[in-house]
C-alpha angles and dihedrals in degrees: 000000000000102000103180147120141173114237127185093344091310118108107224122193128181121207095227149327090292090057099051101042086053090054092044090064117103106243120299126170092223093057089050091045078047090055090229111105127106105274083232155356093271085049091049102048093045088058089053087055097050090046101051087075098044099117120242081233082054095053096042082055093061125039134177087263139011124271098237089043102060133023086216091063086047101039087060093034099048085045089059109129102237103200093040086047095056093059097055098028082107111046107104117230098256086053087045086055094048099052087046095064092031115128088229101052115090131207086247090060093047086051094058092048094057092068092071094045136105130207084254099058095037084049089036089053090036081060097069098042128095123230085261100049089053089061091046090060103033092050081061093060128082115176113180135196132183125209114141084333140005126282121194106023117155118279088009128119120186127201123215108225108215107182101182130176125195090223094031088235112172102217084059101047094046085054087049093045094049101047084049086057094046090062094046095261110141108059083106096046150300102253128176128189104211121215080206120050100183123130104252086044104058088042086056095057100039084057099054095038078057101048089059102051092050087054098052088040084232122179110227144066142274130216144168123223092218120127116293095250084053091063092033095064089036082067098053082052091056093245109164104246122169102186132029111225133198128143108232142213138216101232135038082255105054099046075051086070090043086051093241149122143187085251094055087040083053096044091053103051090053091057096053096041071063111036111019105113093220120096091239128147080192118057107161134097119188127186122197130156130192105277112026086114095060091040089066101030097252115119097106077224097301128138121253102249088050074059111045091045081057085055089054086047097053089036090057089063091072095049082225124208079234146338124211130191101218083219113196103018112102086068139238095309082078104025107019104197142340101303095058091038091057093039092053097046091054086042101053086044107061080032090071101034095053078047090064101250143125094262130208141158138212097217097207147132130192118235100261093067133105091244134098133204081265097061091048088048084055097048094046087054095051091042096052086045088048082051105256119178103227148327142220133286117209117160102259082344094288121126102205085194110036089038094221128117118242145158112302144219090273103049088068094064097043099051093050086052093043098051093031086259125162134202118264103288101248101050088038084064090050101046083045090056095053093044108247089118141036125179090350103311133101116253133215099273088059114114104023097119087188086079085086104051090060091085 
């Protein structure tokens, strides 16, 4: 396969479908730290062009990595639509882009496409958009899931309420949790983080998060970021968990490092589809982020965008409740400042959308990037007009355990009333029936955490 341009005057050739879709990625520090990136713009726009007429056949063809060498690889080739494949095998990138902006294609048509497409082809197409055109596209696509209430509607945006504390104590999460709910933060989930990840902890507090939830007859659904084999045995042990958690990779080598597998994946989901107390039919919640693959060596030379679409792939299996892109998190090694953190956030979530999943981001940054409170605001706002499910919760955006700034309890709100977004439509009839919000605004007594102290 001959993969080369001229380009002002300069010839430009690329040794496979890898490289150039390496050189074809917008600037990101982890691809130069990689040494993988294009040496310049005019690299790196030769390589577009050469890219717009590889053909989608050509991509399936040649993933990331080989079939034989990495179940990740085999979990998103073995789910292709045939039949819906066949009809677009020949489409180059660059055609596959334009009928993705085009007036006259849906979101339901795009929906059906994404059934006959692989992480190479949905990265390869990501490549060629603007930041604008990913909202465009993204903005076309809804993709909904139900566990105890319904994510993705139309004209909704969640909020995920994280309540973390840096010692887990109970009297301080519940404060936390109950300031989130008082805003209007928890319609996602209710997700904790825990600083201890043993087996009797992370019961404990799925017992008193639903407990809560029982109390106050919420709609929504608890979790606890723990590693998948902790909730899973917290299951066996009829724990009430709402939502499974794990943080995957795109590549067998990099869920290794997470200390996980498509077995045990597998092996989850099945016990949640069987013991999670909420109604489902989606039970799953995955976390990824732009770099973990580098970070563990195990990117098989990839770029980190080729990654993180695998991670969407692997993640669709499991039909999940959401899926979130903890953006900026891994830190500037991967996304060194504001521009990349905002590329790659409008980037992971078309990604995942074209994909086929519920879709969210953590807007965030940690504090050693080249990045401020007002970037991740921007970001937020161009995400929810680009339709993103839901967004973080952090007291005043500062996580006191993980140490990283986010979206808070308040930017949820603001953004809902901002775009002419509502809660999730159960929780917004429940916030409605405890009076913390008429005709899709907070009220006064919004905010006063104290509300649920009084019984």
């Amino acid at each position: 396969m001959l993969l080369r341009t001229k380009l002002f005057g300069k010839a430009y050739e690329f040794s496979g479908i890898k490289e150039l879709l390496a050189k074809a990625n917008e600037e990101k520090s982890g691809d130069r730290q990689a040494g993988i990136a294009a040496a310049s713009v005019a690299e790196r726009m030769a390589a577009k062009h050469v890219l717009a007429e590889v053909t989608l056949e050509a991509l399936r063809q040649h993933p990331a990595v080989p079939y034989d060498e990495d179940e990740v690889t085999r979990v998103i080739d073995d789910a292709v639509n045939e039949t819906i494949y066949s009809e677009i095998k020949g489409w180059t990138v660059g055609e596959c882009r334009e009928w993705l902006l085009a007036d006259t294609t849906s979101g339901e048509m795009i929906r059906r496409i994404s059934n006959g497409l692989t992480a190479e082809m949905v990265a390869a197409v990501t490549k060629l958009m603007s930041n604008l055109d990913l909202m465009l596209a993204a903005s076309k696509i809804r993709v909904t899931a139900h566990c105890a209430n319904t994510i993705g509607l139309p004209g909704t945006l969640a909020s995920r309420n994280q309540p973390n504390h840096p010692t887990d104590a109970a009297a301080g999460i519940r404060a936390t949790l109950y300031e989130g709910l008082s805003f209007g933060s928890g319609d996602s989930v209710i997700g904790i983080n825990p600083a201890d990840d043993s087996l009797g902890n992370v019961m404990r507090l799925l017992e008193m998060t639903h407990e809560i939830i029982v109390k106050w007859e919420i709609p929504t659904q608890n979790c606890l970021l723990a590693h998948v084999t902790t909730q899973m045995e917290a299951l066996r042990r009829g724990a009430p968990v709402g939502l499974v958690f794990q943080s995957i990779a795109g590549s067998q080598k990099g869920n290794e490092a997470f200390g996980v597998d498509v077995g045990m994946l597998d092996e989850a989901y099945a016990l949640a589809r069987k013991h999670c107390f909420t109604a489902g039919p989606n039970y799953m919640y995955f976390e990824t982020g732009q770099g973990s693959e580098l970070s563990a060596d195990a990117h098989h030379g990839a770029d980190q965008l080729v990654m993180e679409a695998r991670c969407y792939g692997l993640a669709k299996r499991y039909h999940p409740f959401q899926v979130n892109t903890v953006v900026g998190f891994i830190g500037p090694e991967y996304l060194y400042d504001s521009v990349q953190i905002t590329r790659a956030g409008l980037e992971d979530h078309f990604m995942g959308k074209l994909t086929g999943i519920p879709m969210g981001v953590d807007a965030c940054y940690t504090n050693h990037a080249r990045a401020t409170q007002n970037d991740i605001e921007n970001l937020a706002v161009l995400l929810t007009a680009a339709g993103c499910n839901y967004f973080m919760g952090v007291p005043m955006g500062d996580d006191v355990m993980l140490s990283y700034q986010c979206t808070s309890y308040h930017d949820a709100p603001s953004l809902r009333q901002l775009m002419g977004l509502r809660p999730l439509p159960e929780f917004e009839c429940w916030m409605e029936g405890l009076g913390l919000m008429k005709n899709g605004r907070l009220t006064e007594k919004a905010g006063d955490a104290s509300f649920f102290l009084q019984r």
